[in-house]
MIMI-915660 format. One line per 3 residues: number of its first residue (from 0); for each residue x, y, z of C-alpha. Coordinates in Angstrom, 3 decimals, padded with zeros to 6 digits. Each point is the difference from the previous one (the first is absolute). Layout:
# MIMI-915660
NUM = X:Y:Z  ...
# end
This chain:
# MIMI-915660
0 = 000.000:000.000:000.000  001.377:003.097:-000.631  000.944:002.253:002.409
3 = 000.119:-002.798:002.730  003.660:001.099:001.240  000.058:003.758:-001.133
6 = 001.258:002.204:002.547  -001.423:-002.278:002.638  003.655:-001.197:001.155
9 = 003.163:001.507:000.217  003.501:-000.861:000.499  001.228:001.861:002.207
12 = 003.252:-001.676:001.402  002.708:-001.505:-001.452  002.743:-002.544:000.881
15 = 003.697:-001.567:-001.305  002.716:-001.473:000.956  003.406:-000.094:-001.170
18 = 000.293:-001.533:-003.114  003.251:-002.279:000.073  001.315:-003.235:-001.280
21 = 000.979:-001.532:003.569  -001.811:000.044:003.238  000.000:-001.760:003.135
24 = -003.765:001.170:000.276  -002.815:-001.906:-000.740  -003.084:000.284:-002.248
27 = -001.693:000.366:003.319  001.790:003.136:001.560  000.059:001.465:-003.584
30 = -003.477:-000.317:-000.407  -000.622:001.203:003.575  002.944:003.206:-000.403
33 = -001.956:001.168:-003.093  -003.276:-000.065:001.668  000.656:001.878:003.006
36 = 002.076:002.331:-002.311  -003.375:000.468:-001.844  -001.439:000.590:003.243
39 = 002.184:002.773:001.045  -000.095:001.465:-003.343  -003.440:000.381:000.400
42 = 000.409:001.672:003.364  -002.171:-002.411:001.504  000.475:-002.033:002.834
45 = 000.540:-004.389:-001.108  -002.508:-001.116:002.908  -002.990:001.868:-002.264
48 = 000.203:-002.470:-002.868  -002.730:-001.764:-000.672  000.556:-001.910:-003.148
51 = 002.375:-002.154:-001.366  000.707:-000.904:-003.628  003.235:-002.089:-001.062
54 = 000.988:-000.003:-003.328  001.149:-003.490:-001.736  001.915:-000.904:003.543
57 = -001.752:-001.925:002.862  002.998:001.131:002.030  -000.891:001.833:002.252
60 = -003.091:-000.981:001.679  -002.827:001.737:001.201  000.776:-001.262:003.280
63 = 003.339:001.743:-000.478  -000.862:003.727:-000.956  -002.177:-000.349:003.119
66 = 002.614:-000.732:002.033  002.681:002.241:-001.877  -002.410:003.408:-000.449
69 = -001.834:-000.977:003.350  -003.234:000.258:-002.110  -002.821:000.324:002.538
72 = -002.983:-001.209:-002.228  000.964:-001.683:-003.604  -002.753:000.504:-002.275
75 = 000.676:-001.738:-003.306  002.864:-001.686:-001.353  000.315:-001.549:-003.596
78 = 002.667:-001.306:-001.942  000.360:000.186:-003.344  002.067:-002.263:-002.158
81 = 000.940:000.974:-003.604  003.332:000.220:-000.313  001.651:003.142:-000.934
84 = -003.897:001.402:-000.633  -000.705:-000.263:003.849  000.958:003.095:001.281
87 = -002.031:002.159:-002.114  -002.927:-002.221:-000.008  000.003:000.060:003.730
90 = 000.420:003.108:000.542  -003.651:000.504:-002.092  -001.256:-002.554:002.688
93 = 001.257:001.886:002.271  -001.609:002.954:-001.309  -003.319:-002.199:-000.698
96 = -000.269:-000.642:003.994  000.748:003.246:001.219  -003.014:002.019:-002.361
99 = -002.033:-003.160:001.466  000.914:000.715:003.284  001.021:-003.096:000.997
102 = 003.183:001.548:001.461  001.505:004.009:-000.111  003.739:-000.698:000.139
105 = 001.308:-003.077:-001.855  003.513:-000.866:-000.419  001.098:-001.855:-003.944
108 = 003.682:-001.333:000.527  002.121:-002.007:-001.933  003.419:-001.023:-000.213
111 = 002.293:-003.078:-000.778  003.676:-000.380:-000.029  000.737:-000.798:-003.286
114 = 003.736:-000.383:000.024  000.457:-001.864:003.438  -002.071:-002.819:-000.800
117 = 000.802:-003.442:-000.508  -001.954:-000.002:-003.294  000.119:002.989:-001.999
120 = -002.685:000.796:-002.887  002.489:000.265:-002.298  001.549:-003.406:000.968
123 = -000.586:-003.811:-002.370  001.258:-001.798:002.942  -003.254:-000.614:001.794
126 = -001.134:-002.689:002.119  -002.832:-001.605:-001.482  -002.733:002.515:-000.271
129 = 001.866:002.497:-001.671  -000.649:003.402:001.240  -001.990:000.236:002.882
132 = -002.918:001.967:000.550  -001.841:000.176:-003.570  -002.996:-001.650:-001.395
135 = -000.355:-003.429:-001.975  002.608:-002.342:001.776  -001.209:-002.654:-001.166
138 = 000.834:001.480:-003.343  003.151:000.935:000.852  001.005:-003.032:001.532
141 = -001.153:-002.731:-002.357  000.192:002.413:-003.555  003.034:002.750:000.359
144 = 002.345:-001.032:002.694  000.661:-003.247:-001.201  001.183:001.666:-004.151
147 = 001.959:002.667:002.548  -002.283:003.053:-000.039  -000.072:000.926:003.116
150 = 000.408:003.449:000.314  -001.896:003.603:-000.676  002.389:001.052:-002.659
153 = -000.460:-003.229:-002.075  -003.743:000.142:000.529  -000.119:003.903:-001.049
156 = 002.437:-000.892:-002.326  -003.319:-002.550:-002.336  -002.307:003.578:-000.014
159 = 003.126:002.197:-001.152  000.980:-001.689:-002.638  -003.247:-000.289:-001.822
162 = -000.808:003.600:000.868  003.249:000.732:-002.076  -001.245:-002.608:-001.992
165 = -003.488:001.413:-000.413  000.699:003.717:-000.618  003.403:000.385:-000.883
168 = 000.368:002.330:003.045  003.597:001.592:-000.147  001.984:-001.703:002.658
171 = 002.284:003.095:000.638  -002.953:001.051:002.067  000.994:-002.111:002.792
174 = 003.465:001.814:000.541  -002.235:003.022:000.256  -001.721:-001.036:002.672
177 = 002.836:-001.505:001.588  002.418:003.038:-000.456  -002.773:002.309:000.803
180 = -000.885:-001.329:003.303  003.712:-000.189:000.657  000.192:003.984:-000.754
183 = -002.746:000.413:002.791  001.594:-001.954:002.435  002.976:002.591:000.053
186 = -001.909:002.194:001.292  -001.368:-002.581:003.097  001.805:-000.321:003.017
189 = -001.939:-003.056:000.751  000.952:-001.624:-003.390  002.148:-002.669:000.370
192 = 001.399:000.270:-003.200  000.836:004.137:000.546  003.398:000.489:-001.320
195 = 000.468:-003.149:-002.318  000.232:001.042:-003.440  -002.231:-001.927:-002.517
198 = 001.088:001.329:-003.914  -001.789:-001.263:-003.030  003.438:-001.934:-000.435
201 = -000.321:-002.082:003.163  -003.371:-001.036:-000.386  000.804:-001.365:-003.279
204 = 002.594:-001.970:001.009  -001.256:-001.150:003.253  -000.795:-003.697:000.048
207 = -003.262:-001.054:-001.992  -001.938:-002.740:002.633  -002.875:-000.730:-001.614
210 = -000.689:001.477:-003.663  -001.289:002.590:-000.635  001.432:001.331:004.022
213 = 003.553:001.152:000.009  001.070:000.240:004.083  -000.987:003.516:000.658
216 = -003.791:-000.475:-001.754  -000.699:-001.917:003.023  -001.102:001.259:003.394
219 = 002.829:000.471:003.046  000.006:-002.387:002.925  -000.093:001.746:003.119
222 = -001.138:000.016:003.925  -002.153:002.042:001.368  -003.382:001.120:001.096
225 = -002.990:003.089:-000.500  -003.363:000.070:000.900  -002.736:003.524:-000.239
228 = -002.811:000.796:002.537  -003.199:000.340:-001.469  -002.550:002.213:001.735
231 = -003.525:001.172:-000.526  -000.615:003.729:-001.354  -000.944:001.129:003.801
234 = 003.504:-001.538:000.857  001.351:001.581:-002.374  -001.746:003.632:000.064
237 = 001.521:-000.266:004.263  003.204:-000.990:-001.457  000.517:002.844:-002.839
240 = 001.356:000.744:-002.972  002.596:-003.045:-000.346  -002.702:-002.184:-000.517
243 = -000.237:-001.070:-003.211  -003.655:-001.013:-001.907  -000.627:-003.425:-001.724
246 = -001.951:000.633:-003.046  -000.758:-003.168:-001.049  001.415:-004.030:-000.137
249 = -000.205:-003.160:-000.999  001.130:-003.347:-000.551  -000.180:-002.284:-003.323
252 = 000.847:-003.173:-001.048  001.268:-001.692:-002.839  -002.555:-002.817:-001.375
255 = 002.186:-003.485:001.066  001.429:002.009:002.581  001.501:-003.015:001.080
258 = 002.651:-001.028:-002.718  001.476:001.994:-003.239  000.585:-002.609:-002.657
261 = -003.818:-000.844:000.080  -001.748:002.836:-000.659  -001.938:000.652:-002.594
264 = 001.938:003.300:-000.483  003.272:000.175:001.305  000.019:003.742:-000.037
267 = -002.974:000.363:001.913  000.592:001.648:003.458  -002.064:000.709:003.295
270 = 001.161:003.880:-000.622  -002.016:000.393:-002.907  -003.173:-000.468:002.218
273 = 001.067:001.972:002.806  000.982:002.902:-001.480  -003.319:000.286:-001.671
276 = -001.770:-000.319:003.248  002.627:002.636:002.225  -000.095:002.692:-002.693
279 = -004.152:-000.172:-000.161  -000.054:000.397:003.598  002.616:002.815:000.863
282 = -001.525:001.611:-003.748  003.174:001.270:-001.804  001.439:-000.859:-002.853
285 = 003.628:-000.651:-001.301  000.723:003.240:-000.940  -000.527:001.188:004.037
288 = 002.525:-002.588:001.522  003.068:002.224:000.609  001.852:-002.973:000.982
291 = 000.128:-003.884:000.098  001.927:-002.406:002.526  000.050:-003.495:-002.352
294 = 000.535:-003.395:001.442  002.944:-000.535:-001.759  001.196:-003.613:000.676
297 = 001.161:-000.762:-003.426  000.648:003.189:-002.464  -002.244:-001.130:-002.463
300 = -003.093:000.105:002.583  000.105:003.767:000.551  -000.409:000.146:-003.579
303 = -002.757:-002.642:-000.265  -001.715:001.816:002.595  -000.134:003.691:-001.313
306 = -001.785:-002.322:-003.038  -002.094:-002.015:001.581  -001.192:003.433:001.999
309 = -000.716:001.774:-002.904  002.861:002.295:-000.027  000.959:-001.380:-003.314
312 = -001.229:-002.553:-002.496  001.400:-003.623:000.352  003.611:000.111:-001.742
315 = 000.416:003.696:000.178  001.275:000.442:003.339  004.058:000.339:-001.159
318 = -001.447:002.998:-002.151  -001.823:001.265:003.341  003.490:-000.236:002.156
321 = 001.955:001.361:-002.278  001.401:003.631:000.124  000.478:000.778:003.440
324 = -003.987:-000.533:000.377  000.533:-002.266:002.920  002.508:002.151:002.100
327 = -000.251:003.159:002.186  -001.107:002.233:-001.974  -002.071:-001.866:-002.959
330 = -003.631:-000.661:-000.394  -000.130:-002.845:002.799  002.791:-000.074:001.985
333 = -000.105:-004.013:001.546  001.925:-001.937:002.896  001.563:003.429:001.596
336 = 001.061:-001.525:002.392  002.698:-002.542:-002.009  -002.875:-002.829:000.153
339 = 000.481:-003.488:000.653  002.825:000.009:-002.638  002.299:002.947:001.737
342 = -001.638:000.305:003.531  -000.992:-003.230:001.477  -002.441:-003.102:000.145
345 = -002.839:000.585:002.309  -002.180:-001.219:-001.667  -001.069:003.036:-001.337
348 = -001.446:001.703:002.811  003.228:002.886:-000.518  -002.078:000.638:-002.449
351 = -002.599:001.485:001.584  002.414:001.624:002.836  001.486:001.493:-003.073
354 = -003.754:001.235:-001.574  -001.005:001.255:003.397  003.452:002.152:000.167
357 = -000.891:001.595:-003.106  -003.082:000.812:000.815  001.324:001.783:003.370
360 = 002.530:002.036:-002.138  002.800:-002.118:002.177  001.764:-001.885:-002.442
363 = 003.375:001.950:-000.369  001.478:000.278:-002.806  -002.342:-002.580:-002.217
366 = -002.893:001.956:000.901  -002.408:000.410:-003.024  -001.228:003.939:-000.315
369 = -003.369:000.938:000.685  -001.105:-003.590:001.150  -003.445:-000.587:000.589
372 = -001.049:-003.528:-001.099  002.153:-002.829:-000.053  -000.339:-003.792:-001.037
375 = 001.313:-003.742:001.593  -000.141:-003.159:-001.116  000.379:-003.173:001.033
378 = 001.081:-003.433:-001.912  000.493:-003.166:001.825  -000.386:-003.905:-000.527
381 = -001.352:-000.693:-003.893  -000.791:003.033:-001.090  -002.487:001.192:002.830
384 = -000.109:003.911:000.413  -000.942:002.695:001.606  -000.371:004.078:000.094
387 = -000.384:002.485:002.616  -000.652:003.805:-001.288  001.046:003.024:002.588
390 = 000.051:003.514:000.028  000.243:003.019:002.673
# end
């Protein structure tokens, strides 16, 4: 229904760690650091919370933010699970609960330490199962692990290459993305990769996985956590100007969500839907989004996404990059923040820590003049997505 969301919840707090490759921490205290952080942020005391929405990770549980924020009366908790799409998607249930008023202060956290793990995404030496965590295992188990495909990049790799296939898409629009993000993340002190140097050169030359995916078209692997508050509009009128609106959200979900190889299109994508259903309900169009923070696990999606969102037509995205359109400064400046390529892996939900700086005027350096509405994604599992439109 339209309207459901707008302006009814707010997010009003927000919450990171460090971002490192290393940590003695675990996805516990991250989780817990980053909400409390969101807490304070907020200017709001942790023992208020009322609701509780984790993002992909059972870890913590609700038992534990309890105990951790001293909660005095939990409300509603939820977890979501769609991969990389999670954050985003919760956050609109988040959002969805709060205009309800099942609950006036909810907390969405995720986090996962991607590089001090014992099995990596990016790693084909699994233990039966494969990766853990995503949908179909009984696919995975008795289909793709045993012929070795095992990991995201080879499954990502099957819809690439027949999207090149398909439409002939110029692949020098992946080093765009990837050296553009890399330009943003200069300006991030939180970027992990601030200060390393990424030339059209070096990205040519790096290592090629998976075809199409040379090494730096694929997403860092880092540790860390964020989470946001989300608050009603009363919350957020007491709170003030900081607060920033939700305009709209939704999730979507790619038909055979469960497997790639199966569907009836492999192109199709959960985005496609949701992006339909969050730009009806905030009611803008394209040419109002001043920015965009784009899952980007894989190069190639960010493109596949401004598609499959209407930005573009299928196969014309590497024209729509092009030119400096992407960067500070162009039409629609994206992943300001360096992205999951040049900042780190969580999940995504930097993302919208990066949208809701914006949108305060606080983002240094990468912030995008005159600001007002601003656009995440999410992208997780087989192609699930989700969108989440903001503005001051």
């Amino acid at each position: 229904m339209a309207g459901t969301i707008t302006d009814r919840a707010y997010i009003a707090g927000v919450g990171e760690t460090e971002y490192v490759r290393g940590t003695i921490k675990t996805e516990r205290q991250l989780i817990l650091e980053a909400s409390i952080a969101a807490c304070r942020d907020a200017g709001i005391d942790t023992s208020t919370v009322d609701g509780v929405v984790l993002a992909w990770k059972d870890t913590p549980t609700n038992e534990d933010f309890i105990a951790a924020l001293g909660i005095k009366d939990l409300r509603f908790h939820s977890h979501v699970h769609m991969g990389g799409a999670s954050p985003v998607a919760a956050i609109v249930q988040a959002a969805g609960a709060v205009a309800a008023g099942l609950a006036r202060r909810v907390i969405v956290a995720t986090g996962h330490n991607f590089y001090s793990t014992s099995n990596r995404l990016s790693s084909t030496d699994q233990s039966p199962g494969g990766v853990g965590n995503v949908p179909g295992p009984e696919i995975r188990n008795n289909l793709e692990n045993p012929v070795g495909l095992l990991a995201p990049m080879q499954w990502y790799s099957l819809h690439a290459n027949r999207w090149f296939y398909e439409t002939k898409a110029d692949p020098r629009a992946m080093e765009t993305v990837a050296l553009t993000t890399r330009k943003h993340a200069h300006l991030n002190a939180k970027a992990y990769m601030r200060g390393r140097e990424l030339t059209s050169e070096q990205y040519w030359a790096s290592p090629m996985p998976v075809k199409p995916f040379h090494l730096f078209d694929i997403c860092l692997e880092t540790d860390g956590a964020a989470a946001v508050l989300v608050v009603s509009a009363e919350e957020a009128r007491a709170i003030g100007a900081r607060a920033i609106a939700i305009a709209g959200g939704a999730e979507g979900h790619a038909d055979s969500p469960d497997d790639l190889s199966s569907r009836p299109d492999i192109l199709n994508m959960g985005i496609t839907k949701a992006s339909g259903r969050a730009f009806e309900m905030a009611g803008v169009g394209h040419h109002e989004i001043d920015f965009a923070e784009i899952y980007d696990c894989f190069t190639f999606i960010v493109l596949r996404q401004l598609e499959e969102m209407g930005f573009c037509g299928r196969g014309e995205s590497p024209d729509f990059v092009a030119n400096g359109r992407i960067g500070l400064g162009g039409d629609l400046p994206i992943n300001t923040h360096g992205g999951l390529h040049s900042q780190a892996h969580v999940l995504g939900m930097n993302h919208v820590v990066e949208a809701v700086s914006q949108l305060r005027g606080e983002a240094g350096e990468a912030q995008v003049e005159g600001a007002h509405i601003g656009l995440v994604t999410g992208f997780g599992d087989f192609s699930d997505g989700s969108v989440v439109i903001l503005h001051n």
